[in-house]
C-alpha positions in Angstrom: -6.4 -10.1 1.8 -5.9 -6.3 1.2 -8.5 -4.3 0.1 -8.4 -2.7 -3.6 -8.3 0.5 -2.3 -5.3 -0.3 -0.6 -3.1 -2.3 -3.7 -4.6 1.5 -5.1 -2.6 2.9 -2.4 0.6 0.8 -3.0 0.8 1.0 -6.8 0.9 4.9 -6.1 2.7 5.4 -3.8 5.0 3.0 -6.2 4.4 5.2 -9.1 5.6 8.5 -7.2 8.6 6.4 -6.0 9.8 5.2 -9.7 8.7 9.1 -11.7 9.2 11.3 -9.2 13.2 12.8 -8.0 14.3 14.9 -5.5 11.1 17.6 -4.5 9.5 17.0 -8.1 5.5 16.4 -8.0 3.1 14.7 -10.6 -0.1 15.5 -11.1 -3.1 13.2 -10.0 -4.3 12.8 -13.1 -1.0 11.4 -14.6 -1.2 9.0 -12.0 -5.1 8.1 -12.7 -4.6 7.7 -16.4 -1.3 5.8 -15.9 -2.8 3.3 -13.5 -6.2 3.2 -14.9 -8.3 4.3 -11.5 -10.6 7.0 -10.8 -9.2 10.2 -10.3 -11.9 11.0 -7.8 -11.4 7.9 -6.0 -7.1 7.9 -6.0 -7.7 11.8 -4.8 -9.3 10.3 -1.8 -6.5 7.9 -1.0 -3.6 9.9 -1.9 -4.9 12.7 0.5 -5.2 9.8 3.3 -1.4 9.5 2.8 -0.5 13.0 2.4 -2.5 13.2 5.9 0.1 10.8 7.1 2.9 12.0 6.1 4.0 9.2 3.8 3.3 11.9 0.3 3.8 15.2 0.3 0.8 17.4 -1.6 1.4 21.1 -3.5 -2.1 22.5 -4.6 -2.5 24.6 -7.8 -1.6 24.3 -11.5 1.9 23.3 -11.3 1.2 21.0 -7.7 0.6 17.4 -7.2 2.2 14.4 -5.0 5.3 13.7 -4.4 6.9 11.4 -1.7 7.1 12.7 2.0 10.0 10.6 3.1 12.8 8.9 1.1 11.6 5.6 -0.5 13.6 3.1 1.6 12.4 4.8 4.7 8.7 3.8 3.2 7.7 0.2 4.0 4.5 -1.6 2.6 3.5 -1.9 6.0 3.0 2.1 6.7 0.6 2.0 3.8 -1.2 -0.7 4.7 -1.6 0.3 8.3 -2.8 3.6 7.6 -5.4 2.3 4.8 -6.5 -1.0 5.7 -5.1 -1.0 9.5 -3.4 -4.2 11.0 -6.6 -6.0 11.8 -6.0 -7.5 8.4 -3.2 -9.8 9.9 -5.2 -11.0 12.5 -8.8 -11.4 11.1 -10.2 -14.8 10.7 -9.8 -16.2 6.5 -13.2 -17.4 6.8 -14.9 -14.4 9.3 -15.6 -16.1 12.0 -16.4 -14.3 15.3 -14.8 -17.0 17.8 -11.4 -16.0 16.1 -11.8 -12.2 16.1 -12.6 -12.2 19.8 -10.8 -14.8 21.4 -7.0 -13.8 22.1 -6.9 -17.8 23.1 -5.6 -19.7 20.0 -6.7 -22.9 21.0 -10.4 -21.3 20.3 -9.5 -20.7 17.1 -10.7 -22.0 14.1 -8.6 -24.3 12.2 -7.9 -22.7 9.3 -6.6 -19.6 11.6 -4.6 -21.7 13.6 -2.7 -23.4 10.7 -2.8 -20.1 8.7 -0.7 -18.4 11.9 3.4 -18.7 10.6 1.6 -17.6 6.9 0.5 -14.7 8.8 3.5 -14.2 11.0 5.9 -13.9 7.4 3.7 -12.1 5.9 3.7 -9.5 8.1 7.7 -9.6 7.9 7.7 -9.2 4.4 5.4 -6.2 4.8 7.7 -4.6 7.1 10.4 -5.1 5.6 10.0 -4.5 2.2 10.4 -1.2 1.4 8.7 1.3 -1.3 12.6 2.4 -2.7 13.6 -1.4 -3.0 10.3 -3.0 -4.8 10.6 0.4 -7.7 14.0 -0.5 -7.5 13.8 -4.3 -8.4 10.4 -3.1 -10.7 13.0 -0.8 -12.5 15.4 -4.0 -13.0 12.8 -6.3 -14.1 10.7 -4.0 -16.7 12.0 -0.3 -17.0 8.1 0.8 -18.3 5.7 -0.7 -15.9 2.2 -1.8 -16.4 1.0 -1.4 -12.8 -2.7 -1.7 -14.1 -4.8 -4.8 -11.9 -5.3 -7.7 -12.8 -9.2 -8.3 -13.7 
């Protein structure tokens, strides 16, 4: 359902959230070699959220990312909407045009319409689940974290 670039984003932003106090930054290639992507590639997405205001960026040999806003105040949902936009709650499971036209849900395919309360708690848990809460429960569960993807 989200795109890898975006779990990219989350892990990340995830990562800052659990190494990173106060106005400290960690360098982009900490963050590359500790969750195995490209540094070229998590450059690209972490600038997207610097943009946004959800990091905070310092260039030069002592710079790198930190978080923009306090963790709690940081909700899946912001990172999804600004990487993979909304769309990704409403799109059709099997691509369909009728349902990503129609506004009429009794065009709707069937598998959208009995996907529907799926998408509609879904999109709660995304809102409501903050960044500072999942490193929080993360930090309960496993205090070193493997935040690497599943192949």
């Amino acid at each position: 359902m989200l795109s890898n670039t975006c779990k990219y984003g989350i892990r990340a932003v995830v990562y800052v959230a659990m190494n990173v106090n106060g106005d400290e930054k960690i360098g982009i290639k900490q963050i590359a070699n500790e969750l195995n992507i490209p540094t070229p590639f998590l450059g690209k997405i972490l600038q997207q959220l610097a943009k946004t205001k959800i990091l905070s960026s310092t260039k030069g040999p002592h710079g790198g990312f930190g978080l923009a806003k306090k963790p709690e105040n940081i909700s899946l949902m912001d990172i999804v909407e600004i990487i993979d936009g909304l769309e990704v709650f409403d799109l059709c499971l099997m691509g369909l045009k009728i349902c990503n036209e129609s506004h009429d849900m009794k065009q709707f395919c069937p598998l959208h319409k009995k996907s529907d309360s799926i998408r509609t708690e879904l999109t709660k848990l995304f809102k409501n689940q903050s960044i500072g809460d999942l490193a929080f429960d993360i930090n309960k569960v496993n205090k070193k974290l493997n935040l690497h993807l599943i192949s």
